[in-house]
Phi, psi and omega in degrees: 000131170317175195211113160242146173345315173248118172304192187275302178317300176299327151307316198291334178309300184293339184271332192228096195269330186303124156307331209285326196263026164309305177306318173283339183252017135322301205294326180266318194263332216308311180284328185307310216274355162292323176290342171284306168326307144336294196288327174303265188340310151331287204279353154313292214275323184299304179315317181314295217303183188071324193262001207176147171271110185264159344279172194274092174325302178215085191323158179276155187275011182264340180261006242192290168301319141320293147358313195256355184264340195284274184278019151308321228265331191288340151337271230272302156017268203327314210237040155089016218238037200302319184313290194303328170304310184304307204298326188294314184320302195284349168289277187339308158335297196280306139359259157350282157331331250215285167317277191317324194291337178287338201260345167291321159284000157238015183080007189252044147315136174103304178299164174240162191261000000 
């Protein structure tokens, strides 16, 4: 069974802020924001490579939040909602980024963790 980086939970967090109506948009998206999740993990381990062997058995919580902002943000895409989409891509960017950038300050592109 697949594992990604990021829960369910954690998309629905950013998509839905009522705790109370979370269960009802599981119960309606839950396989959609499972394929969002994937598709996050991909562009996650694509940004990675060359720097860290993807994918990542047990990801840093910086990457697990990047995850969940990627697939939210590829969510909110689908259905036209691109401002609130963009704003997420780019925290997940930078995230990432963020990750990647410790392994450039020590020259160890390339190396695995």
């Amino acid at each position: 069974m697949y594992v990604t980086y990021a829960s369910k939970s954690m998309v629905i967090e950013r998509l839905v802020p009522n705790p109370s109506e979370r269960l009802e948009f599981e119960n309606i998206y839950g396989a959609d924001i499972e394929s969002k999740l994937q598709a996050a993990d991909a562009f996650i381990d694509a940004m990675l490579q060359g720097y860290v062997d993807v994918p990542l058995n047990d990801p840093p919580r910086i990457l697990m939040e990047a995850a969940a902002d990627c697939a939210a943000a590829l969510f909110l895409f689908d259905r036209k909602d691109v401002e609130s989409a963009r704003e997420l891509m780019a925290r997940c960017e930078k995230l990432v980024e963020v990750f990647r950038s410790r392994f450039r300050y020590f020259g160890l592109a390339g190396a695995t963790e």
